[in-house]
C-alpha angles and dihedrals in degrees: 000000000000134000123202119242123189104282112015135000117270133181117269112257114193123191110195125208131173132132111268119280093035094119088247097137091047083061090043103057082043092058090045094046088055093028104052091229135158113247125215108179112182103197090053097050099048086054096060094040081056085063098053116100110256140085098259086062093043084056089047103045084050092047087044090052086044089052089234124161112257118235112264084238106066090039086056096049093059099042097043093044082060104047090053085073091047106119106228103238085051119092124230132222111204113208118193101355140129088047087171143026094252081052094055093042087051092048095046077066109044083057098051093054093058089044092245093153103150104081137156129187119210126193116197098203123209126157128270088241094043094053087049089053088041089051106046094058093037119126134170121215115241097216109042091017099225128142136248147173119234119191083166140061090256110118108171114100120249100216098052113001091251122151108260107224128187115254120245090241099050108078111123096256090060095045096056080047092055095043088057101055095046080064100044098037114021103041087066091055084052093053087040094060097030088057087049086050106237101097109114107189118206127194105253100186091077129090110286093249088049085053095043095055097048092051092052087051094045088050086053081239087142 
């Protein structure tokens, strides 16, 4: 799907912030999914570059138990090495980056230089205390990979019977760490695009469906 700027029609490009925990990546899977996007989701491929067999990913799997922030430059090697697939008429959904100012400033770039001009920045805002609660009861199924939240002892996934299992990066150490640098590092990337105009903020303490409808009608998507 396509959105009109000023002088031709681009491709819609969506960065998506919100603290951990805020269901962000849940919405962005769902836009990418209606939307035929190509989805770069930052967490997921450092991750996977933290399974890989040489010393830059042992230094990442231990800073991603720690909670630590990943250099910008490694976060922007995954996601770059990606873009530079990404077929020019298709739209992109950024997940989980930019994670600082200098991030965002770099990626404006990178963007214009593709002549990716149409772009639009969701937060999905949640609370500082409700992304701590989220946090503390979320698992991730082993089999189907999707997320849940368990407030009980059940640990057997409802969409596919797999085993839910907690991810490396969510004791709760590494979650306070997380939290605090959304607050140092990312609110400023959200000032900095609110200020440029293009930042749309969503309510992210409804239902996901609740949440999903009100984005597509905030980007003006129905």
């Amino acid at each position: 799907m396509r959105m009109k700027d000023s002088n031709n029609s681009k491709p819609l490009d969506i960065i998506m912030l919100g603290r951990s925990g805020s269901g962000k990546g849940t919405q962005a899977k769902l836009l990418v999914d209606k939307l035929g996007l190509e989805y770069i989701g930052t967490g997921d491929l450092l991750r996977e570059f933290s399974q890989r067999e040489n010393s830059a990913a042992g230094h990442l799997k231990q800073a991603l138990i720690q909670g630590k922030l990943v250099p910008s430059w490694l976060a922007f090697f995954v996601w770059m090495e990606k873009l530079a697939y990404v077929q020019p008429q298709k739209g992109v959904l950024f997940d989980g980056s930019p994670r600082k100012l200098p991030e965002a400033q770099v990626l404006d770039e990178v963007l214009e230089w593709y002549e990716r001009l149409n772009v639009k920045v969701v937060l999905i805002d949640i609370s500082r205390e409700e992304a701590r609660k989220r946090l503390l009861h979320r698992k991730v199924c082993s089999q189907c990979h999707k997320g849940a939240y368990v407030v009980d002892n059940n640990d057997t996934c409802k969409h596919c019977g797999g085993i839910l299992n907690i991810r490396m990066e969510d004791n709760p150490q590494a979650i306070e760490t997380r939290l605090d640098w959304f607050d140092s590092e990312v609110l400023p990337v959200v000032e900095y695009y609110r200020v440029k105009g293009n930042l749309i903020t969503v309510n992210g303490e409804r239902s996901a469906e609740e949440i999903s409808q009100d984005l597509l009608n905030k980007l003006e998507l129905v």
